[in-house]
C-alpha positions as CSV (number, residue, x, y, z in Angstrom):
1,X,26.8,-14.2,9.3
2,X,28.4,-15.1,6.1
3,X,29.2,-18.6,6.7
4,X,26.3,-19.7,4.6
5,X,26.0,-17.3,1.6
6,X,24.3,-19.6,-0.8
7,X,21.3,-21.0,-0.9
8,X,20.3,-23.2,-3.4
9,X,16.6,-23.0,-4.0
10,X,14.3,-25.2,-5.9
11,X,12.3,-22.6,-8.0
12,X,9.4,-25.7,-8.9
13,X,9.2,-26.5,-5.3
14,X,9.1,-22.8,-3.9
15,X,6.5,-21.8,-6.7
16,X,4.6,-24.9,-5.9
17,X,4.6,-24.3,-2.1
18,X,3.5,-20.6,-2.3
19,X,0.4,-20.5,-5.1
20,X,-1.7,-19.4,-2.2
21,X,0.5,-16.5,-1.2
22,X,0.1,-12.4,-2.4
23,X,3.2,-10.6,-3.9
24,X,3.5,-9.4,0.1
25,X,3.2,-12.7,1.3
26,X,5.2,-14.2,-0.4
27,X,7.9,-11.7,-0.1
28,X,7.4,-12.2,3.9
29,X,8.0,-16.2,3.0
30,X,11.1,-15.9,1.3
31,X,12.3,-13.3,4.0
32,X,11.9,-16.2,6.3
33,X,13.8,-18.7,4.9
34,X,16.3,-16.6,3.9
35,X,17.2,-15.9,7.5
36,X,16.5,-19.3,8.7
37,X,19.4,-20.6,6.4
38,X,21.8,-18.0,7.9
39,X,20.5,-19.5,11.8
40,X,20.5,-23.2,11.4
41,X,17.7,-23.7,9.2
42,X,15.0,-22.6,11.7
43,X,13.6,-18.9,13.3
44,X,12.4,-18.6,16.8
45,X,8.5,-18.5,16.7
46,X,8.0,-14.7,18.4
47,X,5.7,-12.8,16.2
48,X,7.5,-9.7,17.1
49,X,11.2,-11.5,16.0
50,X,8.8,-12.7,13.0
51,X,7.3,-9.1,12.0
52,X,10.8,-8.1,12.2
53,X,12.5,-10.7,9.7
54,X,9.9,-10.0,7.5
55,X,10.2,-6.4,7.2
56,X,6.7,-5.2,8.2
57,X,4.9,-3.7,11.5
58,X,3.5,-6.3,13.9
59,X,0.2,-5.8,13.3
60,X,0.2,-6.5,9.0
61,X,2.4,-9.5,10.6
62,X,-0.2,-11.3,12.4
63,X,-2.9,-10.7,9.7
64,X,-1.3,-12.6,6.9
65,X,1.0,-15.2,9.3
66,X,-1.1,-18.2,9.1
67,X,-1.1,-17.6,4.9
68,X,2.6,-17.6,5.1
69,X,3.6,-20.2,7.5
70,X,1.0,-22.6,6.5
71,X,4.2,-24.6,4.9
72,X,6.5,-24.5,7.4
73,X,6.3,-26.9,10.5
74,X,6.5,-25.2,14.1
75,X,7.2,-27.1,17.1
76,X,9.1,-26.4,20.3
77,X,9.4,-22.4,19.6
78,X,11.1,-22.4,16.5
79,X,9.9,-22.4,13.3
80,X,11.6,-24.4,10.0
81,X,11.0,-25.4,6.7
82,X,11.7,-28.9,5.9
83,X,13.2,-28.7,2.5
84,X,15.2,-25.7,3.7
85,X,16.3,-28.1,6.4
86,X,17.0,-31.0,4.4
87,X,19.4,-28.7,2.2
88,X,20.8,-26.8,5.2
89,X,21.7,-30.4,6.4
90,X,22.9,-31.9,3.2
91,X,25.1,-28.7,3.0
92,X,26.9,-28.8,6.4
93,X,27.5,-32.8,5.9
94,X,29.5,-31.7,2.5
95,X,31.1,-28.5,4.0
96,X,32.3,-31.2,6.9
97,X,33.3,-33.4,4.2
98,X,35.1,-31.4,2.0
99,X,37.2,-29.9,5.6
100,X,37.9,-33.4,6.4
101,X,39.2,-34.0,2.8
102,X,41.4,-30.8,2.8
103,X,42.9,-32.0,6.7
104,X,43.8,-34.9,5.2
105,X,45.6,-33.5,2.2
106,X,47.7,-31.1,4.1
107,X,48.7,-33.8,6.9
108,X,49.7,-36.0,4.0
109,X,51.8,-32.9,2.3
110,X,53.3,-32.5,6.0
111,X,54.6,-35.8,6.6
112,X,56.3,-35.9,3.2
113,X,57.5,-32.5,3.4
114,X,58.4,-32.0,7.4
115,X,59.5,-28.1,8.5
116,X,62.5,-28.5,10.0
């Protein structure tokens, strides 16, 4: 899913979040919110779907998964980040935006210019 390719990231605000996390751990973290950008902004809370994501055997998974999500919120069986979400949002309103902008434009081009 390449709709979202880009995701800006707030290096202070990552770094500041993650202090408590090992090399590992925080690889597992970023792993995480990459894919939760390409789904929405939020990962369904399976520890198996999790241990997956993250690149690492189910067991390693569940010994280190507190550490790591200790900064994201879970509720109702997924799993997001609210800065992620916040810029996942804030994206989609300008992608929306700019669409609407560019409709606008060619329906203007159109009725001055009608194909006949």
């Amino acid at each position: 899913m390449a709709e979202l390719p880009f995701l800006p990231i707030k290096v202070d605000a990552l770094l500041a979040d993650t202090t408590h996390l090992s090399t590992e751990e925080f690889g597992a973290y970023c792993r995480l919110l990459f894919s939760m950008w390409l789904h929405g902004g939020r990962v369904v809370d399976d520890d198996g779907e999790l241990a997956a994501i993250v690149g690492l055997p189910l067991t390693r998974w569940l010994k280190m998964k507190q550490k790591v999500l200790r900064p994201m919120t879970r509720i109702g069986g997924t799993i997001s980040q609210k800065r992620l979400t916040d810029t996942w949002l804030r994206v989609q309103d300008l992608r929306k935006k700019k669409s609407q902008a560019a409709m606008q434009r060619w329906a203007k081009q159109r009725s001055r210019h009608p194909v006949k």
